[in-house]
Every structure is written in C-alpha cells, then in structure tokens.
VEXDREN-2710 file (C-alpha; in Angstrom, 1 decimal):
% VEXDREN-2710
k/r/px/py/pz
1/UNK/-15.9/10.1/42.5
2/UNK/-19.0/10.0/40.1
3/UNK/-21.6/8.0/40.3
4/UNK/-20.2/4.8/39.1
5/UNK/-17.8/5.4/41.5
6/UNK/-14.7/6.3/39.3
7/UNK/-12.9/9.3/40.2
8/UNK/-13.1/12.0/37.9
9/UNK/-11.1/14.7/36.3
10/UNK/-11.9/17.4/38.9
11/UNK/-10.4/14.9/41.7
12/UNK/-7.5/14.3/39.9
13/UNK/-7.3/18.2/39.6
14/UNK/-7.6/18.8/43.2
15/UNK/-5.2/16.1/44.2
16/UNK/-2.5/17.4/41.7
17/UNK/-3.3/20.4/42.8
18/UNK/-4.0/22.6/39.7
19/UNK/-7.2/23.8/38.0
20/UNK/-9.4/21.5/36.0
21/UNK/-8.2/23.3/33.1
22/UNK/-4.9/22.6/33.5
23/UNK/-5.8/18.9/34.6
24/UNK/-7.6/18.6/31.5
25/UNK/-5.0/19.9/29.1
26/UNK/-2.0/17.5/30.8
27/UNK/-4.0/14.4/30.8
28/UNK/-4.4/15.4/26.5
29/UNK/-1.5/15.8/25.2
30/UNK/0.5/18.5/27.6
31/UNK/-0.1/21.3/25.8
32/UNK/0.5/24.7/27.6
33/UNK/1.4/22.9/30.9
34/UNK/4.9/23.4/33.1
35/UNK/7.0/20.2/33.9
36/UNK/5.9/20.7/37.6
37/UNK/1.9/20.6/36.8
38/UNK/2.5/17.9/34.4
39/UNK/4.1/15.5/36.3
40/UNK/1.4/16.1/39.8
41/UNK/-1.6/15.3/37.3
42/UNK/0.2/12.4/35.6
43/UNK/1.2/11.1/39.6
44/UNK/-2.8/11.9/40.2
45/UNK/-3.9/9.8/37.6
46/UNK/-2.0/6.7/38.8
47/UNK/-2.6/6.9/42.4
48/UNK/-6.5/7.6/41.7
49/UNK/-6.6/4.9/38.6
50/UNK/-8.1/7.8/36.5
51/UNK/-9.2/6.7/32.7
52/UNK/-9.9/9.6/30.5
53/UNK/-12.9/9.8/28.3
54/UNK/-12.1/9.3/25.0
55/UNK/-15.3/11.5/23.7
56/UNK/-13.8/14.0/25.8
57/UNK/-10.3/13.5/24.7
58/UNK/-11.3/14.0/21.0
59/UNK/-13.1/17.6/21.6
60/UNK/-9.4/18.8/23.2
61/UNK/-6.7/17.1/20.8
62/UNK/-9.5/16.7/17.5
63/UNK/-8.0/13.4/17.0
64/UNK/-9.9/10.4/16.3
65/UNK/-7.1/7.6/17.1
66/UNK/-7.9/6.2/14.1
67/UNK/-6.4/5.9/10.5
68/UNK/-7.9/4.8/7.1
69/UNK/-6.6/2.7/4.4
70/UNK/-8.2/3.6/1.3
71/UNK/-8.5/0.9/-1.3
72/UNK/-9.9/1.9/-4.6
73/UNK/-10.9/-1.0/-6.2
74/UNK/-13.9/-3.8/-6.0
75/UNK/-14.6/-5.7/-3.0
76/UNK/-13.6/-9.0/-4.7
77/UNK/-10.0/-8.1/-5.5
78/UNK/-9.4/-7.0/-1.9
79/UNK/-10.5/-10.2/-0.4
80/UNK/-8.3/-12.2/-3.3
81/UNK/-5.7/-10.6/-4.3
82/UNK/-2.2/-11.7/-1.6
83/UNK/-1.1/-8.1/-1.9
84/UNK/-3.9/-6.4/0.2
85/UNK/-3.3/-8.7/2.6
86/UNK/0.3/-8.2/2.8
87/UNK/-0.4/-4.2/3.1
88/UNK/-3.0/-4.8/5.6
89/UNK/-0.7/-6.5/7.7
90/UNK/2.4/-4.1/7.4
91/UNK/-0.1/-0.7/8.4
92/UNK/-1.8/-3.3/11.1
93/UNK/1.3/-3.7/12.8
94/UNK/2.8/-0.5/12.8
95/UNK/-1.0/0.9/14.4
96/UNK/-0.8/-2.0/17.1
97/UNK/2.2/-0.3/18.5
98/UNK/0.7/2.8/18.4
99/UNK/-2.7/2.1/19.8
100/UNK/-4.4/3.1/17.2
101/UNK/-7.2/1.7/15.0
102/UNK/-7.8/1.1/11.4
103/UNK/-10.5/2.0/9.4
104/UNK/-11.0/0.2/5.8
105/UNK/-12.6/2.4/2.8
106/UNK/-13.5/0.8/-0.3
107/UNK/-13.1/3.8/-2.7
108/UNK/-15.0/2.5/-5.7
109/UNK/-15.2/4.5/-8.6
110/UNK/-18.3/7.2/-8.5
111/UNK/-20.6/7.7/-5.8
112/UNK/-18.5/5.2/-3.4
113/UNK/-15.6/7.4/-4.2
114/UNK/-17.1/11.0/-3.5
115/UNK/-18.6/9.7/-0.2
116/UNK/-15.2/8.5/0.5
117/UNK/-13.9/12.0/0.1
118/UNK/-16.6/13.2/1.9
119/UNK/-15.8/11.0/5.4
120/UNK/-11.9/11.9/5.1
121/UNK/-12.6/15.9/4.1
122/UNK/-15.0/15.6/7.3
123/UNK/-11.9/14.7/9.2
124/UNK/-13.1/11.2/11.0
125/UNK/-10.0/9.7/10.9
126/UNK/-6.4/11.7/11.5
127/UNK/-5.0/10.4/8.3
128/UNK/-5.1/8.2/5.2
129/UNK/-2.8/5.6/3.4
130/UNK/-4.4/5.2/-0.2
131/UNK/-3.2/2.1/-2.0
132/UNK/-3.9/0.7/-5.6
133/UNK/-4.9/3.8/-7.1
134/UNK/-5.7/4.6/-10.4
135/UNK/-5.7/7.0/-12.7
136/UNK/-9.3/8.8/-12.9
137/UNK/-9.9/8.1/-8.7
138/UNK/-8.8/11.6/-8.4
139/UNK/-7.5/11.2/-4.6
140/UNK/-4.0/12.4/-5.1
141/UNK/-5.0/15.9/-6.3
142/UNK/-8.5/15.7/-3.7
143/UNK/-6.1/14.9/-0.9
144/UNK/-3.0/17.2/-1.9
145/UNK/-5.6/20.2/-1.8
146/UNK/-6.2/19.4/1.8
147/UNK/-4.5/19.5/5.3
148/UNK/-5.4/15.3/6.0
149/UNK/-2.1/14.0/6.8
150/UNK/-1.8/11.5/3.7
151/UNK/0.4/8.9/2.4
152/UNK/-0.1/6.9/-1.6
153/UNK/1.5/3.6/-1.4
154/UNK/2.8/4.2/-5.2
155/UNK/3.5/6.4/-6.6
156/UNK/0.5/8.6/-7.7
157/UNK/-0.5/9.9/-11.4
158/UNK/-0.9/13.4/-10.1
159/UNK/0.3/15.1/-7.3
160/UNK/2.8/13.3/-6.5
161/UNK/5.1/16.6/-5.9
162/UNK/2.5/16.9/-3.0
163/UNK/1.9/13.7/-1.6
164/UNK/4.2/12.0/0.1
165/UNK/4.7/7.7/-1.5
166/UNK/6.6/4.5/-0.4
167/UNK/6.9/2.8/-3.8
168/UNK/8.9/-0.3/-5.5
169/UNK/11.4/0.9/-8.4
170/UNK/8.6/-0.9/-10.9
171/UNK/11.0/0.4/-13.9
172/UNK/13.8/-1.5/-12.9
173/UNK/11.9/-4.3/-11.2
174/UNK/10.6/-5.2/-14.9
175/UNK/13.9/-4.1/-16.6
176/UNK/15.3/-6.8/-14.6
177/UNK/13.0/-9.6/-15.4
178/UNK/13.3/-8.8/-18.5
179/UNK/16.9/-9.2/-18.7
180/UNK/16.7/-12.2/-17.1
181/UNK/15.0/-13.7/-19.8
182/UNK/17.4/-12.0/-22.7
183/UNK/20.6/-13.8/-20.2
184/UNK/19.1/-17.3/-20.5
185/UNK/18.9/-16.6/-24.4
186/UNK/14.9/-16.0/-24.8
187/UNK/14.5/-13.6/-27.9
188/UNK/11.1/-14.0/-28.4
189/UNK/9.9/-12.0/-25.5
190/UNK/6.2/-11.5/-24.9
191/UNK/4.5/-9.4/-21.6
192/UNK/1.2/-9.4/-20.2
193/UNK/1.0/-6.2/-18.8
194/UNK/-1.1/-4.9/-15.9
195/UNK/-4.3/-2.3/-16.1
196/UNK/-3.1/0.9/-17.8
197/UNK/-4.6/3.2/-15.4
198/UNK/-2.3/2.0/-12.9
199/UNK/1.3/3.6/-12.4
200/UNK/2.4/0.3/-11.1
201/UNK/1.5/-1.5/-14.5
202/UNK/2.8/1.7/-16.5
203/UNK/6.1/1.6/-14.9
204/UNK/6.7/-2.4/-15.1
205/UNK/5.6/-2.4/-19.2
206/UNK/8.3/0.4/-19.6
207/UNK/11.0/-1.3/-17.6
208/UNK/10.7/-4.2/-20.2
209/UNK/9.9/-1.8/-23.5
210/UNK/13.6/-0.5/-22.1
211/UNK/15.4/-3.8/-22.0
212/UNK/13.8/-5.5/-25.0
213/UNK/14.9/-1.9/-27.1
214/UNK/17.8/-2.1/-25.3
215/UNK/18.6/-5.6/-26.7
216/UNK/16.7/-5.0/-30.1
217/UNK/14.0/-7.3/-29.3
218/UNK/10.5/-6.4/-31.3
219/UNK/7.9/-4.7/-28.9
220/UNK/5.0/-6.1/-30.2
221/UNK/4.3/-9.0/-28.1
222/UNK/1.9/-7.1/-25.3
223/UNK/-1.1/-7.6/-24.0
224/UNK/-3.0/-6.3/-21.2
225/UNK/-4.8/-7.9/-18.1
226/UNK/-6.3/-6.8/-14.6
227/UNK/-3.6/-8.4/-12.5
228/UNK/-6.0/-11.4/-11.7
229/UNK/-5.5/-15.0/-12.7
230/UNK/-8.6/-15.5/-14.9
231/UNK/-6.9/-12.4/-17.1
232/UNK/-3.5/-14.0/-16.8
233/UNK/-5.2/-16.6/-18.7
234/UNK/-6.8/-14.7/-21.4
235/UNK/-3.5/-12.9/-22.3
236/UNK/-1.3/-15.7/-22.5
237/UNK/-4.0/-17.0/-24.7
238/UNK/-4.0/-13.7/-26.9
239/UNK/-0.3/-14.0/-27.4
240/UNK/-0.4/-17.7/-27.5
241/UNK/-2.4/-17.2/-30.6
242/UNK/-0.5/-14.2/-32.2
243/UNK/2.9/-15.2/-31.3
244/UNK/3.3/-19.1/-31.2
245/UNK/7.0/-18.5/-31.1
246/UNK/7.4/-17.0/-28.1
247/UNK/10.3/-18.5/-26.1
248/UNK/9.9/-15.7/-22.9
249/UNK/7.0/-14.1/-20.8
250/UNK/7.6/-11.5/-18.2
251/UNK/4.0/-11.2/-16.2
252/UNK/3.0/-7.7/-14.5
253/UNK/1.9/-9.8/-11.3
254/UNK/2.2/-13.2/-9.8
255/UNK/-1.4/-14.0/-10.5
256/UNK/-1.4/-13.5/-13.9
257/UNK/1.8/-15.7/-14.5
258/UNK/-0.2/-18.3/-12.7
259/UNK/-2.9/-17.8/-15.1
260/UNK/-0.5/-17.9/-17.8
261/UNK/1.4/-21.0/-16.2
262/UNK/-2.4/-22.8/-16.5
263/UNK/-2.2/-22.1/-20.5
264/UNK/0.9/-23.1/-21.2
265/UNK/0.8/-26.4/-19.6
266/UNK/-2.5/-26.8/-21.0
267/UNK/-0.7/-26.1/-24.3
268/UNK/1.9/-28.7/-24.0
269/UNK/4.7/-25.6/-23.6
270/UNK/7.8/-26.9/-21.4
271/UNK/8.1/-24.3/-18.6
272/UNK/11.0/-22.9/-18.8
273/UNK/12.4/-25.1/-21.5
274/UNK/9.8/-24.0/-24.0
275/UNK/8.6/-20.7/-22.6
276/UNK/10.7/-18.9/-19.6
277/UNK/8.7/-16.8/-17.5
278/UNK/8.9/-14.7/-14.8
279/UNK/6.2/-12.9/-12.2
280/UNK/6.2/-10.0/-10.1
281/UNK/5.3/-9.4/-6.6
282/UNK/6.6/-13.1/-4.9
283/UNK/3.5/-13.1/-2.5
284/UNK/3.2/-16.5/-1.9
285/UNK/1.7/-17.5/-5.2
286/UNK/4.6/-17.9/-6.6
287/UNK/5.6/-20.7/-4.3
288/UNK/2.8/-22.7/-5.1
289/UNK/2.6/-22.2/-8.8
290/UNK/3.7/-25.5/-11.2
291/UNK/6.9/-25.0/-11.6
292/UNK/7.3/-22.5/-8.5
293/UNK/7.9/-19.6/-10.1
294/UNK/10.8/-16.4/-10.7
295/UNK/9.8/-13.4/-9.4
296/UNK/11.0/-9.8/-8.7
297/UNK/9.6/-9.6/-5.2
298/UNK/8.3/-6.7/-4.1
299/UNK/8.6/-6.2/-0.2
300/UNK/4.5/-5.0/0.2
301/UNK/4.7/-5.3/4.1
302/UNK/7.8/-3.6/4.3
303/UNK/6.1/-0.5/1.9
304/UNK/3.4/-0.5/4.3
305/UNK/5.0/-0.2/7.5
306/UNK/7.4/2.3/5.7
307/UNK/4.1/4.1/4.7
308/UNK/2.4/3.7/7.9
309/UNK/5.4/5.2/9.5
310/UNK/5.5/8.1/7.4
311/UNK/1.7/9.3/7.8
312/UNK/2.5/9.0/11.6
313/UNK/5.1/11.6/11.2
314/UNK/2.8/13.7/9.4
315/UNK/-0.1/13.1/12.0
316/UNK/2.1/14.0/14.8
317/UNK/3.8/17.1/13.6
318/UNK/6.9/15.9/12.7
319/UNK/7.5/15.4/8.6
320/UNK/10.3/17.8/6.6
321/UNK/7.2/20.0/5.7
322/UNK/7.8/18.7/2.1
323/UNK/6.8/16.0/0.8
324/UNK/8.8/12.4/1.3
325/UNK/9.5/10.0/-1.5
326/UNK/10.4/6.3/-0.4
327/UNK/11.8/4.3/-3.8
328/UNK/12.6/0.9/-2.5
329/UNK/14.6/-1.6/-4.8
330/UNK/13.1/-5.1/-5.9
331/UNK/15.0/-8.3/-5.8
332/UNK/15.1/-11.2/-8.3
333/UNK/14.1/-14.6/-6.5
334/UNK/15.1/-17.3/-9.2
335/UNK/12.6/-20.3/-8.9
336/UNK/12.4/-23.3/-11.4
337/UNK/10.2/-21.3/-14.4
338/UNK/13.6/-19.0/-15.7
END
C-alpha cells in the first residue's frame, strides 16, 4: 500500500506473482504478456481494488483517451447552426461507450488554424474528426502527411485519396430536390447556393446545374449565401429582384430556406402555390418553418457516429490500411412548401 493507503502496482505484481514489468505492461494494454500472467495480474487488480494511474498509463500506451473534433469555422456558427449540434451528439455518443473524451478545436482561419495543427501534430489527442472544412484550411493535405489517426466528415478538397470521409451523396441529394420541383411543374427554378469553398455547397449546386440541364431549364438563377438565415434572406432577395418569375427555389441548407421563407411571405409569394421550395439538411428547422418545410435530410448524427467509428478503427489498429470512403444516400421528406 502507499501512503494513502491504496495498493500499488508492485503489490499487485507480487500477488500475481510476476515482475513489476510485466504487471505494468498487463494492466496497459497486454502487450508482450502470456495468457497465464495476464490473467493473475488482472485477478490481482480486482481482489486488491487496484486503479491505475492514468499519467502513468499514457507514458506506456502514448494514448491520451481523448479525441478531437475540429471545427473550422467562427464561434457563432457552431453555437447556431442545428448541424454541429447534431455531429456533436453522434461522436458524443459513440465516445461515451468507449470511455473516452472529447476535445473541441475551433480551427479558424490563420493563426487559430496553425496552432490547431500545432496541438494535433504534438499528438495530445489519439485522433481527429475534422468537420465543415473548407477549401484554403489546408487540414486534409496537413493531416494526410501525418500518422494522427483522422477522419473528414465530407468529403475533403484535397486528399481525399488519403483521408478516410463519411459524407451525404450532396450531388444527388440536390439532383433530387431539384426534380422535385420540375415533377410539380416549376420551370422557373432559382438556387441559393451555399459558400463555394465548401465541397458540401459545390456538390449540392451541381446536383441541380445537372437536373435543371437535364430538363432544359436556364441556369442563371443562382446566388450564393453562408448557409445562415440572415444570408438566406439576402439571396432570395437578390433573385427576388432579378428573377420575379421564379415559380421554384431549391436552398443549399435549411436555414437559408427559412431565410428565404421570411422574404417570400414578406413578399406576398404563396408558398408553394407561388414559389415551391425545398431545403436541405431536415434538422429540426424545417419543422418549425411557415409552411413546415421539404427537405432532403441528411442523417448528420448517423455520419458522425459512422465517422466516429471509423477513426476508432484507425486509433486502434484495425482500418484496411487504405483509406475508407462512407457515401451515404439522402432522403426526400415532403412537407407542405413543395
């Protein structure tokens, strides 16, 4: 017993009777220890009630029991935006069982994002998730160029032969909104499109580019927000003003199209017997928009437990050794605006 009067590891050693050495390396992780041994220190640490040192534990496995989430974008659109929380819970959940703890990194562009790398290269967590990246952050090709277990929820700009993903088929997500819209017998077809650094936002304005060429509908009718409301509002403004005829709006995120939902009523624009339009992401905003409002849903929890699950593997030894890539379809949820 030390001092405090709980026994310690050389107790447990001579009551299993091995050497500390061996006692040390059973308790962390087995390595390099018979069956025999193994099972004599694990019986020692129950009859004893021995609890390891978790300082000590670190220096023999170098793991920190702890992984990061790394968000590259401004404190206010974490804390607002449905979709971080959604992520947060999926990794959450999947760490609980694990008994292991998360660490959140705001990644913001510059100086934020270099110390960021700095902590991760430094190896004080055993892995990352890095979600809503963009296009100049530069952690895909940073990360691939490393041995940090990693995993992009979305698919990244670069790297992404390197990286393992979990992403939504955006293409088809947006593809099918939009065809949703040509069904119902809207021609005149307008998008407000998400931040073009994104590959999320890149990958929803080409699934609609596809079905409006697809149905020879113009492509002219596209304007570009942050995927917040307040930008929601200032596109369907834009197009308000530049297309008065549009009869169809397909919106990168739910936010926006409840942005957009603001103008039009403000407008005097029936939704959907004036304008039909329809969201992306079905986060709970949707629900609660006036009229509720179509969505392709996006099943972010689901990504992030997938995601979660994935850099586990990694962390633990047990991936392919090549990189996974986990498409995952979106669903149309038809609600009262199409």
């Amino acid at each position: 017993m030390n001092g405090n009067g709980s026994p310690t590891l050389d107790e447990v050693a001579r009551v299993a009777g091995v050497s500390r050495a061996t006692a040390s390396r059973a308790i962390n992780g087995g390595m390099r220890v018979s069956p025999q041994a193994l099972a004599s220190v694990e019986s020692a640490v129950r009859s004893l009630g021995y609890v390891p040192n978790p300082a000590a534990r670190s220096l023999v496995t170098r793991r920190t029991d702890s992984v990061a989430v790394v968000v590259p974008e401004p404190d206010e659109r974490i804390f607002s935006d449905p979709f971080f929380a959604g992520t947060l819970r999926g990794v959450t959940r999947v760490l609980t069982e694990h008994d292991l703890q998360l660490v959140l990194l705001l990644a913001r562009p510059g100086a934020s994002s270099a110390r960021t790398l700095r902590y991760l290269n430094n190896r004080h967590v055993d892995g990352a998730l890095v979600v809503s990246h963009h296009r100049d952050d530069g952690l895909a090709e940073q990360l691939a160029g490393t041995d940090l277990p990693c995993v992009f929820g979305g698919r990244p700009w670069t790297a992404g032969d390197r990286v393992a993903y979990v992403d939504v088929d955006n293409v088809a997500g947006a593809r099918q909104a939009t065809e949703a819209l040509i069904e119902r017998g809207c021609r005149r077809i307008a998008t407000i499109a998400g931040p073009a650094d994104m590959t999320a936002a890149a990958d929803r304005l080409e699934g609609w580019r596809q079905a409006m060429a697809a149905a020879g509908l113009p492509l002219d009718a596209v304007h570009q927000g942050d995927f917040t409301q307040e930008s929601g509002e200032v596109a369907a403004l834009a197009l308000l003003e530049t297309h008065p005829d549009l009869d169809g709006l397909v919106v990168a995120s739910d936010l926006m199209a409840a942005g957009a939902l603001r103008v039009l009523a403000r407008a005097g624009r029936r939704v959907p017997d004036d304008v039909a339009v329809v969201g992306y992401d079905d986060l709970g905003v949707a629900e609660r928009t006036t009229p509720p409002l179509t969505t392709m849903r996006q099943p972010v929890e689901e990504m992030a437990e997938r995601a979660t699950r994935l850099l586990l593997e990694q962390i633990e030894g047990h991936g392919s050794g090549r990189p996974m890539r986990v498409i995952i379809p979106p669903q149309l949820v038809r609600r009262a605006s199409a």
